[in-house]
N, C-alpha and C positions, 0 to 999 in steps of 0.2 A: 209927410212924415210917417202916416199911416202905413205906406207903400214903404218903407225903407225898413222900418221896426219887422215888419213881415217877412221881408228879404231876408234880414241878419237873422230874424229866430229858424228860418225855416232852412239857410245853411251851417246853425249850427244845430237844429235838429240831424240834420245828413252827417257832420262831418263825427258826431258819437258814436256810431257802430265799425264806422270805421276803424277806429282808434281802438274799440274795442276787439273788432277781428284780429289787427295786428297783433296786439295783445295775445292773443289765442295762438298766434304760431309760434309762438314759444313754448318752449320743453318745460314740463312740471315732472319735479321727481315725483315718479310710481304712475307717471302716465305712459299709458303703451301710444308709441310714435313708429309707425307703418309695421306695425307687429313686433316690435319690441318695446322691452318694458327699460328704460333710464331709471336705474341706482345708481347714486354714489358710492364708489368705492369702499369697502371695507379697511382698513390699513390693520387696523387689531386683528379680523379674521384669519391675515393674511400672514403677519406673522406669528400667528400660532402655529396655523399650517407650515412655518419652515422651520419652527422648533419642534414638532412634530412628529419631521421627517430626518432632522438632527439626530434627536435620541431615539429613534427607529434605527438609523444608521449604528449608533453609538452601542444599542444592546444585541445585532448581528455580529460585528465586531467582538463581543464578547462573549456572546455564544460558540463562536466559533473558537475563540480562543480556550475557551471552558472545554467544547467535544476535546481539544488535540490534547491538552493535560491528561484527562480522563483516558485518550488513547494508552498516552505511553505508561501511565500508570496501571493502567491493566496488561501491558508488554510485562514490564515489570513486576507485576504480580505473579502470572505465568510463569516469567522464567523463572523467581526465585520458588514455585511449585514444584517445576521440572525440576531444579535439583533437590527441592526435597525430596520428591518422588524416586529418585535417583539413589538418595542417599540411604533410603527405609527400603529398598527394593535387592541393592546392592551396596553391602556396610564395605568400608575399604578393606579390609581384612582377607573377604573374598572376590573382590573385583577384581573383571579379566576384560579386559576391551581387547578387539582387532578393528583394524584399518589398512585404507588398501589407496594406494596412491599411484601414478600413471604416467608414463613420459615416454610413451609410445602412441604408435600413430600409423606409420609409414609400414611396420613390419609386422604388427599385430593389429587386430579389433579384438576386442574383449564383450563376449555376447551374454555371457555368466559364470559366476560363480559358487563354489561350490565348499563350505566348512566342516571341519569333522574335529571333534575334541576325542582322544583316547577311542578312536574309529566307529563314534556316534556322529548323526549330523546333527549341527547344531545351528546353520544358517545356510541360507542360499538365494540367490540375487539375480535377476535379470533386468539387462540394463536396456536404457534409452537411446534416441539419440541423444538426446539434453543431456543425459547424468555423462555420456562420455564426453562430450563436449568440454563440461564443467569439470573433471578429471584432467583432461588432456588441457585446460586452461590455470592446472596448479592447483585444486580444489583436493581434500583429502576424503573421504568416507568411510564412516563408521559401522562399518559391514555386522557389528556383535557387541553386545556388552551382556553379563550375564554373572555368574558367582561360580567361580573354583575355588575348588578348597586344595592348601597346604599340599605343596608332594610333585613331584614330577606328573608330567603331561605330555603325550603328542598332539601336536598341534599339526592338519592336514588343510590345506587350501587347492583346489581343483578347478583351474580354468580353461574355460573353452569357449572357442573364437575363430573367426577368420586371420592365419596363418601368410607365412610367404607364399608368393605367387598364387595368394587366393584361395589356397586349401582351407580344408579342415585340421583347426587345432586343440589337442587337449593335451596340459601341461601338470604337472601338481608338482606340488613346493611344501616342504613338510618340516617341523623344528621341535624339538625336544626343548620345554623348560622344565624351570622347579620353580613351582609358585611359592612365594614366602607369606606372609603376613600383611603385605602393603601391595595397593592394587598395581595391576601389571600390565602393559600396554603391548602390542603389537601392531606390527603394521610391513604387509605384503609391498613389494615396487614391482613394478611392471614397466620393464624399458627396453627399449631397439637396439639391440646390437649390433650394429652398423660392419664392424668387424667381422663379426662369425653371419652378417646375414640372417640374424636368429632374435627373435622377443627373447629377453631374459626376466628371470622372475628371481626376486630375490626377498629375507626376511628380517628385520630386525627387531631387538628389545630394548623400548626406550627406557631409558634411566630414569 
């Protein structure tokens, strides 16, 4: 009996630490397992982080919408400056504009321009390729704006450019008005005479 009582305590002395090693290979949170460390997931952490990045999103979005307002309202500041500036500069009474408009191409270039009011100069212009481009694509240009007073005026416009077959051209175009009280517009045309083979230059006073 002796022999037996011996046997059983001394394989269940052995079979304890067994049971306890097994034990041991299991994973405890915050224990490092071959050099990591086992957390359980955060789920609050997590979505904080993607409201986070929500209303991150949310105030880009409105930033940007904020800059484009502020843009066009400073557009709009601007211009309505420019015609103040416009309007304390040059009161309609004495306002004189010119303009010069283009629908040639083929029998004239137009290199520069040359103005003269009552045979003073009063502007003059030399052009790009860009700015003839934009002419020759229906664009109009406000070659002068300035204050005349009340009364008759010669008005002289002086162009020169390359001509038919390539020459040298200089042409002037010249118009008598009577400025009245209310601003007055003009505006030179510049077109191919296909007929006569010849740039024609021509004047008018809009209404």
């Amino acid at each position: 009996m002796k022999t037996i009582s011996l046997i059983t305590l001394l394989l269940f002395s052995l079979s304890a630490p067994l049971a306890a090693q097994d034990n041991a290979n299991d994973p405890i949170e915050g224990e490092l397992i071959e050099g990591e460390l086992i957390v359980a997931p955060d789920e609050t952490a997590a979505e904080n982080d993607e409201a986070a990045l929500d209303d991150g999103s949310l105030e880009e979005g409105s930033l940007d919408a904020d800059i484009e307002a502020l843009k066009k309202e400073v557009l709009s500041l601007n211009r309505d400056l420019f015609i103040l500036e416009e309007d304390l500069l040059f009161p309609s009474n004495t306002q004189f504009s010119i303009f010069l408009s283009m629908d040639a191409g083929a029998l004239f270039s137009l290199d520069s321009v040359q103005l003269k009011v009552d045979d003073k100069n009063i502007a003059s212009h030399l052009y790009t390729e860009r700015e003839l481009a934009a002419l020759k694509r229906g664009g109009v240009q406000r070659l002068y704006i300035g204050n005349l007073p009340s009364g008759e005026h010669e008005i002289i416009a002086i162009f020169t450019g390359i001509g038919p077959k390539g020459r040298d051209y200089r042409r002037g175009k010249s118009i008598v008005i009577e400025k009245t009280t209310e601003p007055q517009f003009l505006e030179f045309m510049i077109a191919d005479d296909t007929g006569k083979e010849q740039p024609q230059f021509d004047v008018r006073v809009w209404e």
